[in-house]
C-alpha positions, 0 to 999 in steps of 0.5 A: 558095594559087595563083591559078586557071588557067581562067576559072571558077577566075578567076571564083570567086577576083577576082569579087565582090572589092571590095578591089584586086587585089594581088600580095601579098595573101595574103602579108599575110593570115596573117602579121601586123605590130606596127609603131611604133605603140606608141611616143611620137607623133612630133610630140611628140618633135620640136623646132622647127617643120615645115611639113606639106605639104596634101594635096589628096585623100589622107587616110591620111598625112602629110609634114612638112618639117623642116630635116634630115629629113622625117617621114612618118606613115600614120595607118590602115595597114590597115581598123578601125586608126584608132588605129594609126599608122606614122611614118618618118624620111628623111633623108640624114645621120642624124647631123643627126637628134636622138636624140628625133626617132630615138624617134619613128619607123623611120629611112630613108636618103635617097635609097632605091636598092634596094626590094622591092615587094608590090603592083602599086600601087607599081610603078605609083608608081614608074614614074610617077616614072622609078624602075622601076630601083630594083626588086630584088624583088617578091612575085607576078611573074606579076601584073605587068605594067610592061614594065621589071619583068618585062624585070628579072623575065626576066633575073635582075635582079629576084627573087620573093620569094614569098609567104606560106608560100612566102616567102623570107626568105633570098633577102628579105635577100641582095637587100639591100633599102633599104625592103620596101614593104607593105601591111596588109589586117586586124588579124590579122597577128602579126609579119611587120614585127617579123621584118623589122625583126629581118633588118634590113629597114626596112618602109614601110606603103602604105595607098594602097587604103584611099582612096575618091577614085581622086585620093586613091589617086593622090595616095600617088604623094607618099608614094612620092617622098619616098623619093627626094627627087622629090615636086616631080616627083610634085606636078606629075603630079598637078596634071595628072591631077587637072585633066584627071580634074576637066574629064572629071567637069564634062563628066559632070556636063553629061549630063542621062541618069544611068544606073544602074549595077551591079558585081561577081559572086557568089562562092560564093553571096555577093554581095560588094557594094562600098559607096557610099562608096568608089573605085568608086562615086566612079568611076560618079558622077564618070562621070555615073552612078549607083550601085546601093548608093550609099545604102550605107555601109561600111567594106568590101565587104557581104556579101548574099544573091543573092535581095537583089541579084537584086531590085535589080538590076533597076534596072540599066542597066549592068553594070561590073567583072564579074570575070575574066569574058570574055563574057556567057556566062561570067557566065549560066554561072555563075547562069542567072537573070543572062540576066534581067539588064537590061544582060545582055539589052540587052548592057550588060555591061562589064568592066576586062579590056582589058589582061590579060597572059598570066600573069593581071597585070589593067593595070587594077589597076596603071597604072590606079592612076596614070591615073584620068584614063582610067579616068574617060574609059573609063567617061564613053564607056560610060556616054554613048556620045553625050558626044564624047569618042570615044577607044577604051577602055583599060581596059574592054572590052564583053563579047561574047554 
C-alpha cells in the first residue's frame, strides 16, 4: 500500500484524518504487539524509593529516578488500552539492577547509540536533542523531511526498513539497532513486538500522538532523552517553547473577535470529524478561535455524514487543515456544494502544507511537533491578522482560488 502520487489520490488518502501522519503507520495496522504488559506492576517489584519526575503536560508516561537505574512506564500505548502498560529499565551496568527489578520491565543499555525510527515524530526528538547521528534506520524515507536524515538516507548511511508486508526484518537485524522505537495505533495488532524481541531487538512504544495538549505531545521529548541521559537538555527546551507557547495564547486570548473555525475533508463520502477534546481543537482555541465540533467528545475522529457537516459548517469563518489540498479549487473539485462554504467564498481557506517536500514528507507533522510555539503564532496571524505579531507563516499557507 503506497501513498498516492496526485493531488486527488493525496486528497482521498490524508483528508478527513484526525490521527498524525505517520511513516509507519501501515506498518503497525496489520502487525500487531504483545508487550510487557502482562508482567507484575514495575513498581511492585522495585526495592527502595524513587523519585517520579512531574511531568507538566504529558499524561502517557512516566520517568522514575532510582539510584542505578531509571524506570520508564507508557501507560496507554495505543487508543482504548488504559489497562495496558509498557515499562523500560535504563541503566548503564545491568549488573547494578536487581533481579526483581529485571522482571518488571524490558532492560535498555544506557546511552542508545544506534535506533530505528517508525515515525517522523521521533525524528523530530531526536534533532531537538542533537541525536540525529544515532539514526540507522527508518520506516518510510520519503515522508521525511530533516535535512541530516535524508543526507544519511541519501548516502547509505541510513537504510529503510520498509513496511508492512514489505518490511525487512533481515536488513532490520543487520543494522544492529540499540532500540526500534514505535508506536501502536489499535489493539488489532498480533506479534510484531513478540517477533522483534525474539530477533533480539529491544521495542520502545512512543505513544506521543495519543496526547490532547500540542505541550503534552512536545513534552514526550523527556521520554526520548532519557535514552541518552539528556532530559536536563530536553527540560529546558521545553521550559522555553512552553513560555513562549503559553505568552502566544494569553496574547490570543486578549481578541475580543473569536472566529469560528472548521477542519478537515470528506474521505469517501465520510466526514471524519476530529473531536473537541484533542491537539487540533486545543491549537484553535489556544489561537483565539473557536472549534466547530468543540462541544464533541471522543476518543478518535467521528465519522459524520456530508449532509450533518454541510448544515454546521455554515458557522464557519475559517477553514484550516484541508488535506493535501492546494488551492480552492482542488477542494470545490471534489464536492461542488463547498464553493458555498463561507470561508471558501470569503477565501478563508488555509491549510499546513507550507513545507512539503518533493516526495510528499509534510514538515508540519515532524518539526511541527517539536515547535508548537509557531504552529500557534501560524494560526494566532490567521485567525487575528490585526494581532501585531507580523511574522510570515511557517507552517500554514492560504490556499489560492
Amino acid at each position: 500500500m503506497k501513498i498516492g502520487n496526485t493531488i486527488n489520490d493525496r486528497l482521498l488518502t490524508l483528508s478527513g484524518l484526525t490521527l498524525r501522519v505517520s511513516v509507519f503507520l501501515f506498518f503497525i495496522l496489520f502487525l500487531a504487539c504483545s508487550g510487557n504488559s502482562g508482567k507484575e506492576p514495575a513498581k511492585s517489584l522495585i526495592p527502595g524509593t524513587g523519585i517520579q519526575e512531574e511531568n507538566r503536560y504529558a499524561t502517557g508516561f512516566v520517568i522514575t529516578n532510582y539510584k542505578n537505574f531509571k524506570l520508564l512506564e507508557v501507560k496507554k500505548p495505543w487508543q482504548g488500552s488504559e489497562n495496558i502498560h509498557f515499562s523500560y529499565i535504563l541503566t548503564k551496568n545491568s549488573g547494578e539492577v536487581p533481579d526483581s527489578v529485571l522482571e518488571a520491565g524490558d532492560l535498555i543499555k544506557l546511552p542508545v547509540k544506534r535506533v530505528v525510527c517508525t515515525s517522523t515524530t521521533h525524528i523530530a526528538f531526536l534533532e531537538a536533542l542533537g541525536k540525529t547521528e544515532t539514526v540507522v534506520g527508518v520506516s518510510g524515507a520519503g515522508l521525511i523531511t530533516n535535512k541530516k536524515i535524508r543526507e544519511g538516507i541519501e548516502s547509505g548511511r541510513i537504510r529503510d526498513i520498509g513496511y508492512g508486508r514489505e518490511l525487512n526484518y533481515e536488513l532490520l537485524v543487520s543494522l544492529r539497532p540499540d532500540i526500534v522505537m514505535l508506536y501502536g495505533v489499535e489493539s488489532e495488532m498480533t506479534g510484531l513486538i513478540r517477533k522483534l524481541h525474539d530477533l533480539g531487538i529491544a521495542v520502545v512504544m512512543n505513544a506521543e500522538y495519543l496526547e490532547h495538549d500540542p505541550l503534552g505531545k512536545m513534552e514526550w521529548m523527556k521520554f526520548v532523552a532519557a535514552f541518552f541521559g539528556l532530559e536536563e537538555k530536553a527540560s529546558d527546551y521545553i521550559d522555553s517553547v512552553a513560555s513562549r507557547y503559553e505568552n502566544l495564547r494569553e496574547t490570543a486570548l486578549l481578541e475580543n473577535h473569536k472566529p469560528v473555525v472548521l477542519t478537515g475533508l470528506p474521505w469517501k463520502d465520510v466526514w471524519y470529524v476530529s473531536p473537541g477534546n484533542t491537539v487540533v481543537a486545543n491549537y484553535i482555541e489556544d489561537a483565539g478561535g473557536q472549534y466547530l465540533w468543540s462541544d464533541l467528545k471522543a476518543d478518535k475522529a467521528v465519522p459524520m455524514d456530508l449532509e450533518s457537516v454541510y448544515l454546521k459548517a455554515a458557522e464557519a469563518e475559517f477553514w484550516i487543515n484541508t488535506g493535501a489540498a492546494t488551492s480552492i479549487r482542488q477542494i470545490i473539485d471534489l464536492d461542488a456544494r463547498f464553493r458555498h462554504f463561507p470561508p471558501v467564498v470569503s477565501g478563508k481557506v488555509f491549510n499546513n502544507i507550507a513545507k512539503v517536500n518533493a516526495t510528499g514528507g509534510n514538515d508540519y507533522w515532524e518539526s511541527g511537533l517539536i515547535h508548537p510555539d509557531i504552529v500557534l503564532r501560524d494560526l494566532i496571524n490567521i485567525f487575528h491578522p490585526g494581532s501585531g505579531l507580523k511574522q510570515e507563516l511557517v507552517y500554514y499557507k492560504k490556499l489560492s482560488p
